[in-house]
N, C-alpha and C positions, 0 to 999 in steps of 0.2 A: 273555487274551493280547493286547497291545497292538501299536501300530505304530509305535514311537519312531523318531524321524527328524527332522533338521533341517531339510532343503532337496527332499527325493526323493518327488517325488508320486506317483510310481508305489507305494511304503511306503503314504504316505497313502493311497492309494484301495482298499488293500486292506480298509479297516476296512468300505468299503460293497460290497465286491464277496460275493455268497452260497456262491461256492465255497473260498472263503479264510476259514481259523479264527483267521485274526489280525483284528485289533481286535474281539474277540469274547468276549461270556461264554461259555462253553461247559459242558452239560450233560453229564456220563457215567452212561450207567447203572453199578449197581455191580458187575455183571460184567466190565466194562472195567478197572475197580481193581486188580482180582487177577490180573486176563489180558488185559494191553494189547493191544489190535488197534487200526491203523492206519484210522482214520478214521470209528470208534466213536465218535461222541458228535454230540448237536443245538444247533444254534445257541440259546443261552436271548436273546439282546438283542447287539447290531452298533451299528458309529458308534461308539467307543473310541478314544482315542490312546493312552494309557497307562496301564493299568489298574495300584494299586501295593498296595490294600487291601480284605476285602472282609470284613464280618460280617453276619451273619443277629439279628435283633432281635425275634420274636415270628414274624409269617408278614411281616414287611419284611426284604428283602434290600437292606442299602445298599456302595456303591462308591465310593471316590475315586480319582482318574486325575489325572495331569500333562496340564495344558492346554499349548501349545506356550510361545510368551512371556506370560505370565499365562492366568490362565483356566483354574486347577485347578480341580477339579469335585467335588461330593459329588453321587451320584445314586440315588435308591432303582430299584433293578434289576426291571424288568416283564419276564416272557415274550412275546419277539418284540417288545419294543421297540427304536427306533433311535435312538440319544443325540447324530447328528450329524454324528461327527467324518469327513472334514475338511472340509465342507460350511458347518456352523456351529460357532462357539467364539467366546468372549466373549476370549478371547487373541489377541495378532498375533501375527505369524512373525518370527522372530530378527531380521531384517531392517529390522523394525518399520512392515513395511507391514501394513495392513488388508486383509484376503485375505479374511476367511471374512462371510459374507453372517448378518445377523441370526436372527432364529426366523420374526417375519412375511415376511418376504419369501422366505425356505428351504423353509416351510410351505406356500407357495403351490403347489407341486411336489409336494411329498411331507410325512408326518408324520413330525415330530423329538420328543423329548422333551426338552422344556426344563432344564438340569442345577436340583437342590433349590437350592444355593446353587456360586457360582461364586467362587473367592479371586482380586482384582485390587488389585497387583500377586501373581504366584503367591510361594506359602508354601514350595512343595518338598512339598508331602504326601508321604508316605509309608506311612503303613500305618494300619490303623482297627480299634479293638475296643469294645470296649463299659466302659459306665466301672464301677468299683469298686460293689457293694450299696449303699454307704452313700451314695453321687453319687448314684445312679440313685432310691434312695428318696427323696433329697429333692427330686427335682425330677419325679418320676410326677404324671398320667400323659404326660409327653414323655419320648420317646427319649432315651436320655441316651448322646453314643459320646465315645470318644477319639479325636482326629489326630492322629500325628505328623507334626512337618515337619524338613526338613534345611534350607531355608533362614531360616529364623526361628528355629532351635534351639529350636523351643516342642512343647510339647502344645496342643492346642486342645480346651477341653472343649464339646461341641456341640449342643445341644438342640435335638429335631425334634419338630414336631407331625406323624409318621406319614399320619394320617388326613387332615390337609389339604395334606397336602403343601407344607409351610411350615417354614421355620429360625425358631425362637422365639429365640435365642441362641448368641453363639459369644465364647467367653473364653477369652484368651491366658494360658497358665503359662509362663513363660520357663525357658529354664536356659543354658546356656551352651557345649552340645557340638549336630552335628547327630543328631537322634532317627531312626535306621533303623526297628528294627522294635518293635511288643510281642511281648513272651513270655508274662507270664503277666497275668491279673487273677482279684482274691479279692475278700473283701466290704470289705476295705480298703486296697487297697495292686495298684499295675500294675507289671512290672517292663520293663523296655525295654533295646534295647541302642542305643550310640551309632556312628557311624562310628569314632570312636579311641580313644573312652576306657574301651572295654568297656560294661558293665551297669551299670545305677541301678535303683534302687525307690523310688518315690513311695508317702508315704502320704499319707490322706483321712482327715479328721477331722470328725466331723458338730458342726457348731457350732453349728445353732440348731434349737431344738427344737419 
């Protein structure tokens, strides 16, 4: 749950306050699922702006969020971790001032988690799954996700070294509409939809062998 906002710090500060589920992962057990109760669930990680996509990878949970002016964010998710926001962010504020204070000097206070990789100028992320069998087998053992964005009308295919927590790679596939969400992924082929021009399916072709 995010705290999307342009100008309203009081929005913003909710991502760091512990009684507010906004800018928050939030865990439910799964008796909450079936029989929603009001205030059923734990904080899993805090410090969010905009949280838009989220996939599970092996025992790695990663997340992308909209930075405010640049500084969307890909983040592999810790329990009880704090990612920041609006404290630090490698984005400015619409305004185009430098508001949010770096990692070392944020640090000095309190422990942030620095974002895996940060998009500067921001991309529009939108949503994150995991890429097609045939992606993912050739480039094992790294993490292999997909991004969409709506401002770059791209996919982003995205290779993570997991264990070091490190981006080995990020390749842009263009197309021409902006990319909301995935729907589906198989051992070749994602299917996504756009903001106007309905659904497309991508396929993967393993070329070398």
């Amino acid at each position: 749950i995010g705290t999307p906002e342009m100008y309203n710090q009081k929005i913003k500060n909710l991502a760091q306050d512990t009684t507010s589920p906004y800018g928050k992962v939030l865990k439910f057990p799964l008796k909450a699922l079936s029989a929603p109760q009001k205030g059923l669930f734990d904080i899993y990680s805090s410090g969010h702006r905009n949280p838009q996509g989220m996939h599970l990878l092996g025992d790695r949970l990663y997340l992308v969020e909209h930075g405010p002016k640049g500084g969307d964010e890909i983040n592999i998710i810790s329990q009880g971790g704090n990612y920041g926001w609006p404290i630090i962010s490698l984005g400015s504020s619409y305004d185009d001032k430098i508001e949010h204070q770096t990692l070392a000097a944020a640090g000095q206070k309190r422990a942030f988690t620095n974002p895996l990789f940060s998009f500067v100028p921001s991309i529009g992320i939108s949503d994150l799954t995991g890429c097609p069998q045939v992606v993912a087998d050739r480039y094992k053992p790294l993490d292999c996700l997909l991004a969409a964005s709506l401002r770059a009308n791209s996919i982003f295919v995205i290779l993570a070294d997991g264990e070091s927590k490190a981006i080995a790679s990020v390749e842009k596939i263009q197309f021409k509409e902006r990319i909301r969400d995935f729907v589906k992924t198989t051992t070749n082929k994602t299917t996504f939809l756009t903001d106007h021009e309905g659904a497309f399916q991508a396929t993967f072709e393993k070329i070398v062998e």
